[in-house]
C-alpha positions as CSV (number, residue, x, y, z in Angstrom):
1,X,-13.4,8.5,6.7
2,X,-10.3,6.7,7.8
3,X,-10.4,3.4,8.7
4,X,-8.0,1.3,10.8
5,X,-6.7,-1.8,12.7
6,X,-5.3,-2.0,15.9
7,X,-4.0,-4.8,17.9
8,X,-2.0,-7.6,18.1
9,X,-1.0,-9.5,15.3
10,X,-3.9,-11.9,14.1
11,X,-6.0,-10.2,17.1
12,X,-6.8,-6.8,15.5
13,X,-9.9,-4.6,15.1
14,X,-11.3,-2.3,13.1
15,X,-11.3,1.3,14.3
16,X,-12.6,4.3,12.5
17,X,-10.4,7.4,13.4
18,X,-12.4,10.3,13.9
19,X,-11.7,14.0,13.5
20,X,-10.5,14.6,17.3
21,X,-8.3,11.6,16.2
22,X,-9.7,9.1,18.5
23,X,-9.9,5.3,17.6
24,X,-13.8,4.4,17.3
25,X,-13.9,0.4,18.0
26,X,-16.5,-0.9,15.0
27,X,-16.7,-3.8,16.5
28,X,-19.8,-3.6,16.9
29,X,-20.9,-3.0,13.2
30,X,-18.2,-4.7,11.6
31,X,-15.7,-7.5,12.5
32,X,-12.7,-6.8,10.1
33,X,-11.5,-5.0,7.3
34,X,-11.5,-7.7,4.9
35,X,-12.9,-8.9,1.6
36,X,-16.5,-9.2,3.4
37,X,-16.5,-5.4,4.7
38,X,-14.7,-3.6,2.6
39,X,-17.4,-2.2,0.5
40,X,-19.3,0.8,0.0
41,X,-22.5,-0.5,1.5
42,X,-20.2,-1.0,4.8
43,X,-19.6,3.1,4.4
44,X,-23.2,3.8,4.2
45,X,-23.3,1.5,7.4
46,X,-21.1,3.3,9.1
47,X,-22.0,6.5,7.9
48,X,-25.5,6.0,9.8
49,X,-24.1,5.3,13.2
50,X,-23.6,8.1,15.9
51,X,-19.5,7.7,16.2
52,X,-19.7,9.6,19.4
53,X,-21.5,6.4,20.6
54,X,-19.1,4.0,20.0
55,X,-16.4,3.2,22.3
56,X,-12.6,4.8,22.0
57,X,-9.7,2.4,22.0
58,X,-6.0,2.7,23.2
59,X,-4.2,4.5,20.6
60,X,-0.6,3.2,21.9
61,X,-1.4,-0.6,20.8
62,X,0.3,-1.7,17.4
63,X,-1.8,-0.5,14.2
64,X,-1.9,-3.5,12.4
65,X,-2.1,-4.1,8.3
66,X,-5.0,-1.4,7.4
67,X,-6.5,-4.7,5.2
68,X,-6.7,-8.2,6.2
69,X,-6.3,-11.3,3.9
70,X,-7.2,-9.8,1.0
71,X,-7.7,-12.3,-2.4
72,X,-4.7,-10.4,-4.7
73,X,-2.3,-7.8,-3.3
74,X,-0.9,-6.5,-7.2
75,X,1.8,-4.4,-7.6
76,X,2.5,-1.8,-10.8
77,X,5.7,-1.9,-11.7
78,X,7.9,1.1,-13.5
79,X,4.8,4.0,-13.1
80,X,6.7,6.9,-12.3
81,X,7.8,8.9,-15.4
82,X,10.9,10.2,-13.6
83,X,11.5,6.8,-12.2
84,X,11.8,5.5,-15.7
85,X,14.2,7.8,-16.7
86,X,16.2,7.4,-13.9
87,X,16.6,3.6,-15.0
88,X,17.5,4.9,-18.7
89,X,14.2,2.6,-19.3
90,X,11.6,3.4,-22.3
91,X,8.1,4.4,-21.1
92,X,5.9,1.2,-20.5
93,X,3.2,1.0,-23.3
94,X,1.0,-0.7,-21.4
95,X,1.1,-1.2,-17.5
96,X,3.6,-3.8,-16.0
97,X,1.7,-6.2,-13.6
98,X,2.9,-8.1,-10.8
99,X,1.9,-10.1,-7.5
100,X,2.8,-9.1,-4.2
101,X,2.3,-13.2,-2.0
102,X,-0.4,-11.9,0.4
103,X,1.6,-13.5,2.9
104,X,3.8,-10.7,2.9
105,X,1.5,-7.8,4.4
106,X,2.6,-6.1,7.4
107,X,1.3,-3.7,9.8
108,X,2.6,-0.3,9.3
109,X,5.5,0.3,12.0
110,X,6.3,-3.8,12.2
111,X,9.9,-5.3,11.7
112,X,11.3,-5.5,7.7
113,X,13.1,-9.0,7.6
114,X,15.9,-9.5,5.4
115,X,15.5,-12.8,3.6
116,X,17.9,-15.6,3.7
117,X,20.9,-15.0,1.8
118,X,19.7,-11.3,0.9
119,X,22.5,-8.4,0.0
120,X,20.0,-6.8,-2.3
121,X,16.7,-5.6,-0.5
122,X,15.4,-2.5,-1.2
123,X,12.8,-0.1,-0.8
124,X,9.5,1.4,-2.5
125,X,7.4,4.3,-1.2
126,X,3.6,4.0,-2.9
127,X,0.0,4.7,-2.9
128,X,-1.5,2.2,-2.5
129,X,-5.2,1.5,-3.0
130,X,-8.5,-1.3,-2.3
131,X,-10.9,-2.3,-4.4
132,X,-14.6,-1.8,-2.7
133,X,-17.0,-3.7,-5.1
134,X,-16.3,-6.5,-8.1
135,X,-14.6,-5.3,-11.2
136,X,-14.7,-6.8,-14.3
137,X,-14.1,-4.9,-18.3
138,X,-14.9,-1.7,-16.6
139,X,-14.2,1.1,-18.6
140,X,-11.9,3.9,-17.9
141,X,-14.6,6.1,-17.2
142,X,-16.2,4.3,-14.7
143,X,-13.1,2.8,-13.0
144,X,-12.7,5.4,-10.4
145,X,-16.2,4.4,-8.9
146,X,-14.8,0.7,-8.2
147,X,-12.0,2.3,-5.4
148,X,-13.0,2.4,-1.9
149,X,-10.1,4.3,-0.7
150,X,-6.2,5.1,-0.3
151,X,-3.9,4.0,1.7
152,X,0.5,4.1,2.4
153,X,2.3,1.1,1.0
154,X,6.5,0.3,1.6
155,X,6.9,-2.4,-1.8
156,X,9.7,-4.1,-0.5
157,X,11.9,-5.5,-3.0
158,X,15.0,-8.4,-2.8
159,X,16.8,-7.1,-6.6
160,X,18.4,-9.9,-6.7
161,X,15.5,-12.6,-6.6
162,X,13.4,-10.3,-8.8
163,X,15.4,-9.3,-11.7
164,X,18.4,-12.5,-11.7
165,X,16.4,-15.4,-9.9
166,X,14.4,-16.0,-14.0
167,X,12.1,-14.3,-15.6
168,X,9.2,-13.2,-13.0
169,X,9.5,-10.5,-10.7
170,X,7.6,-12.1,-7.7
171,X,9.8,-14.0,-6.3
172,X,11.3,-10.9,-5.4
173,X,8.3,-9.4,-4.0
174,X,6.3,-11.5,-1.9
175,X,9.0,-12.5,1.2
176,X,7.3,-12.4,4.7
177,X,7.2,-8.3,5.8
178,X,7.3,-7.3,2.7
179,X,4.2,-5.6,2.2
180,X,3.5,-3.1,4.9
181,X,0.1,-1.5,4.2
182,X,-1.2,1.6,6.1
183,X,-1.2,2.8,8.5
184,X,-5.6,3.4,7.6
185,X,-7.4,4.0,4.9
186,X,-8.7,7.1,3.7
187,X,-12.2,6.7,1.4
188,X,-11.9,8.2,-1.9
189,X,-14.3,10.9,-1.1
190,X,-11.8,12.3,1.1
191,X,-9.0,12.2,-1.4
192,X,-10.0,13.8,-4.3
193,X,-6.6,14.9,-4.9
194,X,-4.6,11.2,-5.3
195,X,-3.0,11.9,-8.5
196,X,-1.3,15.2,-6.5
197,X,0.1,13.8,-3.7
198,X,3.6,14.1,-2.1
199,X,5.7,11.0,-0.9
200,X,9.2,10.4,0.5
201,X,11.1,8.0,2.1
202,X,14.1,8.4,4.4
203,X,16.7,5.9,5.4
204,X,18.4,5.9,9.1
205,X,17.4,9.8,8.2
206,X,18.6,10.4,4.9
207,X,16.5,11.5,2.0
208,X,16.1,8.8,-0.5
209,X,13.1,9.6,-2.4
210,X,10.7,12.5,-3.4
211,X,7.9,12.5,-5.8
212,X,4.7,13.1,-6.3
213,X,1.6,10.7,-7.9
214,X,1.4,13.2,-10.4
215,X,4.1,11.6,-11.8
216,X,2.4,8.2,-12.7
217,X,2.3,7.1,-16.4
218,X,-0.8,4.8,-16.0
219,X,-3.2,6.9,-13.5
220,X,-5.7,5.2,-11.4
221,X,-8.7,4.9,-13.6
222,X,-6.5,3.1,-16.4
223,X,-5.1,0.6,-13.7
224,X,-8.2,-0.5,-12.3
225,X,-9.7,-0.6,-15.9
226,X,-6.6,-2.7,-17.2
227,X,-6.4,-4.8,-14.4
228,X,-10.0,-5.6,-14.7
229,X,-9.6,-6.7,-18.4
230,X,-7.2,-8.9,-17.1
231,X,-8.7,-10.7,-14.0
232,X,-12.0,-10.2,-11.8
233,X,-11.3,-7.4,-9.0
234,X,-12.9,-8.6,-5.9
235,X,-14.0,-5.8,-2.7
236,X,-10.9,-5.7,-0.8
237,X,-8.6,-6.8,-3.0
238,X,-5.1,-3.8,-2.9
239,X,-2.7,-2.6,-5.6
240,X,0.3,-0.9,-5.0
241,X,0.7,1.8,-7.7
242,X,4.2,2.6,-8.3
243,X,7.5,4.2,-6.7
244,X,9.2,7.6,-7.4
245,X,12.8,8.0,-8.0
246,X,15.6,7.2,-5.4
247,X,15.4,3.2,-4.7
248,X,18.6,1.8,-3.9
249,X,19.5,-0.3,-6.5
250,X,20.0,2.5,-8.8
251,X,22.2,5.0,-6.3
252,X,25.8,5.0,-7.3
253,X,27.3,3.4,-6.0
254,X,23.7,0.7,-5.0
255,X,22.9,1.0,-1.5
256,X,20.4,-1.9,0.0
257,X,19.4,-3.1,3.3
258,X,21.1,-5.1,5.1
259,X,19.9,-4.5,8.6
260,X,19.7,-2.1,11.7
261,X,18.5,0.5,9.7
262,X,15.1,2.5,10.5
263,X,13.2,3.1,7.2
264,X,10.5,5.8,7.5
265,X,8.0,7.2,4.8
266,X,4.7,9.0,4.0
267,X,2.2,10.2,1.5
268,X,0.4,13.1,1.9
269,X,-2.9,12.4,3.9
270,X,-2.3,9.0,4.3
271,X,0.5,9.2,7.2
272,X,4.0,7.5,7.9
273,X,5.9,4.4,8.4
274,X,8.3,3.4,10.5
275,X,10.2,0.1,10.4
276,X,13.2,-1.3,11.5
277,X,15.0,-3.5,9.6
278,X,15.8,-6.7,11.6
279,X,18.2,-10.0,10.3
């Protein structure tokens, strides 16, 4: 199923989008999609209504963040095998782990702010996926069962805060629209195929990156099972899996954001985003 939020900001609700396309308020089952929904007894709930019953919902209000306030929003860094290479950078032995400041998530065609004193903010196109029941030492093989679903993420990125600001790279990560996230969800059992899936992003038009997930170094299974040795994995806690080739801090000559420019991107199945970047 795909699952949704629409409204205004802080005022959204959860919507399941049906197969005519139509927003299906869940109000009435559910009052979010947050930490205390997002789990796969909530899909056997829904699963059991009559959708047809439920009410539909304007489709031209603002889709919001496709997960609200979750507990960690973790980011993979340098998990594209041809993104690697592009950076003349050795394969990662074991994943790299950051944080993304929850503060930072973002509907899915809302503003991207440059920070303060920016001249190096950049862009990400990633899968991104939630966690739908607690994770802890799970095993590779069993990993795959702790994901609810898939979603679109753009990792925004200031280069200059990440990389030359010490010795983290969240401080470069986590500025206010930073983290747009959707614009829904798809469940996993929808998405079988989420190590094959297309992405691109485009800048005022342009064609700035093109992979694919098959790409990734570290797939799905190992990330959840790595980031569970690490740290408890709570249901709708996100991670943001890695970019392809063609951020802007490694065109020649580097090209960043500085504003005015409209960013858009997609992953197969999971839709597009469309921002604006604003000063």
């Amino acid at each position: 199923m795909k699952l949704a939020r629409i409204g205004i900001n802080g005022n959204e609700k959860p919507v399941l989008i049906d197969s005519e396309d139509n927003y299906r308020d869940l109000s009435s089952i559910i009052k979010d999609l947050d930490a205390s929904t997002l789990n796969f007894e909530t899909l056997e709930k829904i699963k059991k209504e009559n959708i047809k019953n439920l009410p539909t919902l304007d489709k031209s209000q603002r889709v919001g963040a496709c997960v609200s306030n979750p507990s960690k929003f973790i980011g993979i860094g340098l998990n594209f095998k041809d993104h690697a290479i592009e950076q003349n950078l050795p394969i990662p032995k074991e994943p790299i782990i950051f944080s993304k400041f929850t503060s930072c998530i973002s509907g899915p065609n809302d503003d991207i702010k440059i920070p303060r004193n920016s001249t190096h903010t950049d862009w990400e196109v990633e899968l991104g996926f939630v966690i739908g029941k607690k994770a802890s030492y799970v095993s590779e093989a069993d990993a795959i069962n702790y994901v609810l679903g898939f979603f679109l993420v753009n990792d925004v990125s200031e280069r200059e805060f990440q990389k030359n600001r010490g010795l983290t790279w969240d401080k470069g990560k986590g500025f206010d629209t930073f983290g747009p996230i959707g614009p829904y969800i798809v469940t996993i059992d929808e998405l079988p195929d989420f190590q094959n899936l297309n992405m691109f992003l485009e800048v005022d038009g342009k064609r700035m990156q093109t992979g694919n997930t098959n790409q990734m170094i570290f797939n799905i299974s190992q990330l959840v099972s790595y980031m569970s040795s690490l740290m408890t994995l709570y249901p709708g806690d996100i991670c943001c899996t890695g970019t392809p080739p063609g951020v802007g801090e490694n065109m020649k000559p580097p090209k960043f954001l500085l504003g005015g420019e409209k960013v858009k991107l997609g992953v197969d199945k999971l839709g597009e985003q469309n921002h604006k970047v604003i000063t």
